[in-house]
C-alpha distance (Angstrom), angle and dihedral (degrees) to the residues before:
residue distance angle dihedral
X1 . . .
X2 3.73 . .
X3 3.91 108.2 .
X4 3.79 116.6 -148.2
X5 3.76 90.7 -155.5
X6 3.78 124.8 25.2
X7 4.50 110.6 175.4
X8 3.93 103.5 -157.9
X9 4.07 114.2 -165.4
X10 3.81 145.9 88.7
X11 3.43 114.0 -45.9
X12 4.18 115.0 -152.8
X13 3.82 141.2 -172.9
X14 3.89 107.1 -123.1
X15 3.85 120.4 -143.1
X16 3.86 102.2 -160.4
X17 4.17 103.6 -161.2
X18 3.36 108.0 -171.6
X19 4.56 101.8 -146.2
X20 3.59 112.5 -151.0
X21 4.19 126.8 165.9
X22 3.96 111.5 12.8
X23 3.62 88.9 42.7
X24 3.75 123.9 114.0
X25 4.09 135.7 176.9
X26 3.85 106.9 -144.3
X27 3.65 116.9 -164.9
X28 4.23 108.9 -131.5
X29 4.32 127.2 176.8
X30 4.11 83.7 -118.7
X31 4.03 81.7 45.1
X32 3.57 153.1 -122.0
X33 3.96 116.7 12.3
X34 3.72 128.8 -172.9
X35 4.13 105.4 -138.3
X36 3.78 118.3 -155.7
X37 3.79 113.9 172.9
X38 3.66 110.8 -116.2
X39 3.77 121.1 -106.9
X40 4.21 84.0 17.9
X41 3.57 116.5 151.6
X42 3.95 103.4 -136.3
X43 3.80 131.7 -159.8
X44 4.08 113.1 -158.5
X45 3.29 121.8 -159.1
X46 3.97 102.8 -128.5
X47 3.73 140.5 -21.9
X48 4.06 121.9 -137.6
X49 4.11 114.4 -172.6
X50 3.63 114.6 -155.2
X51 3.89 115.7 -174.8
X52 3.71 126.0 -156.7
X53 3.67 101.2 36.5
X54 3.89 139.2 135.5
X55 3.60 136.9 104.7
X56 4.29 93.7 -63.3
X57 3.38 100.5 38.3
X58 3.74 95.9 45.2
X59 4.45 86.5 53.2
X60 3.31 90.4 48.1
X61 4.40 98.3 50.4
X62 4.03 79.0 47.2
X63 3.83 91.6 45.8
X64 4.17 92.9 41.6
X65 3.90 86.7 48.1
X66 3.93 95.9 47.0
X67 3.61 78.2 58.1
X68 3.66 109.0 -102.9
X69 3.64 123.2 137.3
X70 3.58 105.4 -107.3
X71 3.95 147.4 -163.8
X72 3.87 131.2 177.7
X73 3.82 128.3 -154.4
X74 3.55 119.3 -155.1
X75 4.19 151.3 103.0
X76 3.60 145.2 -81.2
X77 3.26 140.2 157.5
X78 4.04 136.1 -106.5
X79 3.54 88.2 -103.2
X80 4.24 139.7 105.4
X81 3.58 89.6 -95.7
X82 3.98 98.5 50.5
X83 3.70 86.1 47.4
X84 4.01 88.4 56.2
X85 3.91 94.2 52.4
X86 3.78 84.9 48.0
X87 4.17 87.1 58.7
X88 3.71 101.5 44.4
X89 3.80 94.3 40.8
X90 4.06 84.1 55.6
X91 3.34 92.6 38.4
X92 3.69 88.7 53.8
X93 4.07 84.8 52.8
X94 3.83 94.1 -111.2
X95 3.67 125.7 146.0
X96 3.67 114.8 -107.3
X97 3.72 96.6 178.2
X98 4.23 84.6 108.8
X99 3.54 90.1 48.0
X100 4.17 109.4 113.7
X101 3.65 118.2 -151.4
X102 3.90 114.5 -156.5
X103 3.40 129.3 -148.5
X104 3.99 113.5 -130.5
X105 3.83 97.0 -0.6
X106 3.88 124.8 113.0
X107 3.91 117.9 -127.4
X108 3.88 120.7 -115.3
X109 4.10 112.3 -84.8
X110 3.71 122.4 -177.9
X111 3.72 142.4 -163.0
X112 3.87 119.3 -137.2
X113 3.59 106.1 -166.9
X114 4.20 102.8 -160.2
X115 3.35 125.7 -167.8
X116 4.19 114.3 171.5
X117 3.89 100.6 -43.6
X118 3.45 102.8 -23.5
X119 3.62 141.1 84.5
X120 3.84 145.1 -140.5
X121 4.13 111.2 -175.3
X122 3.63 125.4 -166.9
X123 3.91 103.0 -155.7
X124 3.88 136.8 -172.8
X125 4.11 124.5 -167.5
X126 3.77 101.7 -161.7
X127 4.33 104.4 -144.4
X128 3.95 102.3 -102.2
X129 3.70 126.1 179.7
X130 4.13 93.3 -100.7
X131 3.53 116.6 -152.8
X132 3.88 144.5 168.1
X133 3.68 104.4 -117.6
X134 3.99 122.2 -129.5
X135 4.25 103.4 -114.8
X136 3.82 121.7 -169.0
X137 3.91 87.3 -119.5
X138 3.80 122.3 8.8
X139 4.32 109.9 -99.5
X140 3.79 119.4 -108.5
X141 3.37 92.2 -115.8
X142 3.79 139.9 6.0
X143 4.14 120.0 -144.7
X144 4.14 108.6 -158.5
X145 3.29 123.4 -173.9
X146 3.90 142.0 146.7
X147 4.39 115.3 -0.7
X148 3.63 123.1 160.0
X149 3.44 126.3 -77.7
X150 4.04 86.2 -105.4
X151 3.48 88.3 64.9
X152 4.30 98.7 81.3
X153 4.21 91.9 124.1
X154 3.93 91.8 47.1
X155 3.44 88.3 68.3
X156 3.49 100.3 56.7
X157 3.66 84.2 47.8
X158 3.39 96.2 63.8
X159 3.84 94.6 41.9
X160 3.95 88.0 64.3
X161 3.74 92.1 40.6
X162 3.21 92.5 54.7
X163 4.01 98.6 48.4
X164 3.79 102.3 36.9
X165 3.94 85.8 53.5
X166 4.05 101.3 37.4
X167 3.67 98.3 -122.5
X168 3.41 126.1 151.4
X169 3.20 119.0 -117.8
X170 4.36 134.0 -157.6
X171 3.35 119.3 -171.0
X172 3.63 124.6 -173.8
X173 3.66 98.4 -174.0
X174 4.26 126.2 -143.0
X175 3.67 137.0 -118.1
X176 4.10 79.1 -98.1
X177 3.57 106.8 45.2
X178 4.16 93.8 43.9
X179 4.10 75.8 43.2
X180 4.10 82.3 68.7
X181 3.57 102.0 53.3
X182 3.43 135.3 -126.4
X183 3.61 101.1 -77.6
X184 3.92 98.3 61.4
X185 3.56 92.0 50.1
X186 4.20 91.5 47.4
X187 3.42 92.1 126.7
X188 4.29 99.8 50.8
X189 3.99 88.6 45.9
X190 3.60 87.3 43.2
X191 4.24 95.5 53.4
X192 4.01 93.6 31.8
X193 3.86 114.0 122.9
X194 3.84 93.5 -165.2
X195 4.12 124.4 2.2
X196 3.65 125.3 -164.7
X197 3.73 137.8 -154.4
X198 3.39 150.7 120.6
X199 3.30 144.8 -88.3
X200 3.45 108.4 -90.1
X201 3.84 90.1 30.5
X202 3.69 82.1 63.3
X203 3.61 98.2 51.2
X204 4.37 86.4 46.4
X205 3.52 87.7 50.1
X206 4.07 97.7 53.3
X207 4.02 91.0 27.8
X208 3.87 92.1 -118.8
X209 3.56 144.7 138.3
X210 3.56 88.1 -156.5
X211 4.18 115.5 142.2
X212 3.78 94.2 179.8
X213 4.17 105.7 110.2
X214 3.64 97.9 -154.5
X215 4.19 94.4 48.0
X216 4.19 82.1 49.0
X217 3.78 90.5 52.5
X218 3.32 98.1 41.4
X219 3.75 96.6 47.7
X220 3.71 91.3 53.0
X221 3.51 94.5 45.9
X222 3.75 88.4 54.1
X223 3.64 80.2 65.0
X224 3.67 92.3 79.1
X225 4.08 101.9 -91.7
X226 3.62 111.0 128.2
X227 3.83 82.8 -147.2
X228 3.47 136.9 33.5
X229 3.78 130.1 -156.6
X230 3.85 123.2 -169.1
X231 3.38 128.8 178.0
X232 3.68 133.8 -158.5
X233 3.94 115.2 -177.8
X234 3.71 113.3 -120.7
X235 3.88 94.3 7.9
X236 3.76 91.4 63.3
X237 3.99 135.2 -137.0
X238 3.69 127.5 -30.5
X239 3.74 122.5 -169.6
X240 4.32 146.7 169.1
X241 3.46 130.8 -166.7
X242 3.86 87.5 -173.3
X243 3.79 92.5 -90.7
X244 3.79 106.1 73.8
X245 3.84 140.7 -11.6
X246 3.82 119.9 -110.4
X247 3.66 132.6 -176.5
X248 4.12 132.2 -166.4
X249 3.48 131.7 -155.9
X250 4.22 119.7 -137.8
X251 4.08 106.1 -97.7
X252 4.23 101.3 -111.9
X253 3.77 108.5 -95.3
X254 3.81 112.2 -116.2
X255 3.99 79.9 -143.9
X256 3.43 140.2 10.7
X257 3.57 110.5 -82.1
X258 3.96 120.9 -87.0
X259 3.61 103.0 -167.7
X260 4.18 122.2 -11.8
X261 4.00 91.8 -165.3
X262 3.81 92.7 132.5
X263 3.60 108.9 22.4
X264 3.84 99.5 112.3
X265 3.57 91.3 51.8
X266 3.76 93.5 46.1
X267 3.88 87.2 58.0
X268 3.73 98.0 46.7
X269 3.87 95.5 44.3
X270 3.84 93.4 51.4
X271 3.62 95.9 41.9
X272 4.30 83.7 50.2
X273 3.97 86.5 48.4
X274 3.77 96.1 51.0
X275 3.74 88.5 51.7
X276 3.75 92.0 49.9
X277 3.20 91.1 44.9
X278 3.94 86.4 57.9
X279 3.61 100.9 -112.3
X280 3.90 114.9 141.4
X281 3.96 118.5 -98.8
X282 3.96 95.1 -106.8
X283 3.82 87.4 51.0
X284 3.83 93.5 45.2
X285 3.82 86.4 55.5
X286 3.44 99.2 52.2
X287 3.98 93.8 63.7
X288 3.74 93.4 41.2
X289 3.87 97.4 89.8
X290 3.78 91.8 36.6
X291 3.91 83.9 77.5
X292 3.61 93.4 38.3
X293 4.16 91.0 63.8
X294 3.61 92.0 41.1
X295 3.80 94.6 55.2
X296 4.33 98.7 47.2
X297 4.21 83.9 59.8
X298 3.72 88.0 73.0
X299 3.83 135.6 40.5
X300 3.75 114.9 -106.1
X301 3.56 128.3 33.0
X302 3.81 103.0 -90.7
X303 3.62 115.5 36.7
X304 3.84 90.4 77.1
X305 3.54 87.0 56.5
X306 4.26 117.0 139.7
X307 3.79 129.9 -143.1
X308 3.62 124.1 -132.5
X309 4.00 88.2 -104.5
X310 4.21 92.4 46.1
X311 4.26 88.1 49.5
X312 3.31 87.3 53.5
X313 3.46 98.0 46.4
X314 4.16 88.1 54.1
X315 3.41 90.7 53.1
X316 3.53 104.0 57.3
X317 3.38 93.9 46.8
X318 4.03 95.7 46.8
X319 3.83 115.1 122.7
X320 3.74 119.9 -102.9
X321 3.82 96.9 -95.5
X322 3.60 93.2 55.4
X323 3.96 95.9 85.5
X324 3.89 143.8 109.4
X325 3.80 118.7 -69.6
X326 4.18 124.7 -163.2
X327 3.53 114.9 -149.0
């Protein structure tokens, strides 16, 4: 089968603990902490497990809903909570042909520390024998995201996977992998058909304090993406493919936001499944936060997930300001 849209990337079980008393927000010049007094005995108020989560797997439930046929690659371990990812990513109606099983290792569980909206995670990438699977026919496109910081050669896999085969490739790069810099990761920037980030990522990856939006995009894109996506929270999406400047406001929340775990990758993976779905850039961007507001209703990063008919729905009824801006 040839996939359309095949997410490659750690996939993790999320532990959302919901802090309540003991639990303060300091303000700091490097920013926000979360204090906890040490040795403190802490009641939370719930816990809500969500299996089969993570940066890939979250694209490729988006991508799968928006109606794309859809594979992940990834690894879990031979234990209870490997064989749970397994069920929800079936359940979910994605491909799990890519998915390695191995023997003796433990699958990737995180901790999502929420208090109000936000989030504090406390993550581990167990070391697993990466590897660019052999398909029947090589995937439209290819969506990478986060891997452990092991995973250095798999990335230069991909990159000549990707350009001996023609497939497009997004990647929506990790604290680690913007952690190595630009230059290391020459050849993924160089092959990447669209490549998101944020702000701030943006101005780690160039090693700038620039603010300017269009010197950002155009740094990155010099890079080697043919286009560049950056985000920037409440002032919305900005993006070039080299032949104009956009920018996107955030679609109004309905409610304020219960959880936005997920809302990043939301963006990017609808935004990649417009464009493989051969809608133009411009009109890939304007459904992009659409997904984004539907996921911070709910906790976890999929359950808010749209289909193509729901995102569609959104958008015709979006107020007048939400719309497409050139720069």
């Amino acid at each position: 089968m040839k996939y359309t849209f095949v997410a490659l990337g750690d996939i993790v079980t999320d532990a959302f603990i919901k802090l309540k008393d003991g639990v303060h927000i300091e303000n700091e010049p490097t920013g926000k902490e979360l204090c906890i007094n040490f040795g403190d005995k802490l009641e939370y108020e719930d816990v809500t497990i969500v299996p089969a989560v993570g940066n890939a797997p979250n694209a490729g439930v988006s991508a799968h809903r928006l109606g794309l046929s859809t594979a992940l690659v990834t690894d879990i371990g031979d234990d209870d909570f490997g064989n749970k990812k397994l069920e929800a990513l079936r359940a979910e109606g994605i491909a799990t042909d890519f998915v390695d099983v191995h023997a003796g290792m433990q699958s990737n569980y995180h901790y999502v520390l929420r208090f109000g909206p936000e989030r504090t995670i406390l993550i581990k990438h167990h070391p697993y024998p990466y590897a660019v699977p052999v398909f029947d026919e090589a995937p439209e496109w290819i969506y990478f995201s986060s891997v452990g910081e092991h995973g250095l050669p798999y990335h230069h896999e991909i990159a000549t996977y990707c350009k001996e085969n023609g497939v497009k490739l997004a990647f929506q790069p990790g604290s680690f992998q913007i952690s190595l810099g630009a230059e290391e990761l020459k050849d993924v920037y160089a092959v990447a058909e669209i490549f998101f980030c944020n702000k701030e990522e943006a101005q780690r990856i160039l090693n700038s304090h620039e603010s300017d939006m269009k010197v950002l995009l155009d740094g990155v894109r010099a890079l080697g993406p043919n286009t560049t996506v950056i985000t920037d929270g409440p002032a919305g999406a900005f993006a070039s493919d080299g032949t104009g400047y956009w920018s996107m406001p955030m679609y109004p929340d309905p409610a304020p936001p219960v959880d936005r775990t997920g809302a990043g990758d939301a963006f990017a993976s609808t935004v990649t499944a417009m464009l493989a779905e051969g809608l133009s850039l411009p009109e890939a961007l304007r459904r992009g936060p659409i997904n984004s507001m539907s996921v911070v209703q709910h906790i976890g990063a999929q359950k808010g997930l749209l289909t193509r008919t729901q995102l569609e729905e959104y958008l015709i009824a979006a107020p007048t300001n939400y719309r497409l801006l050139e720069l």
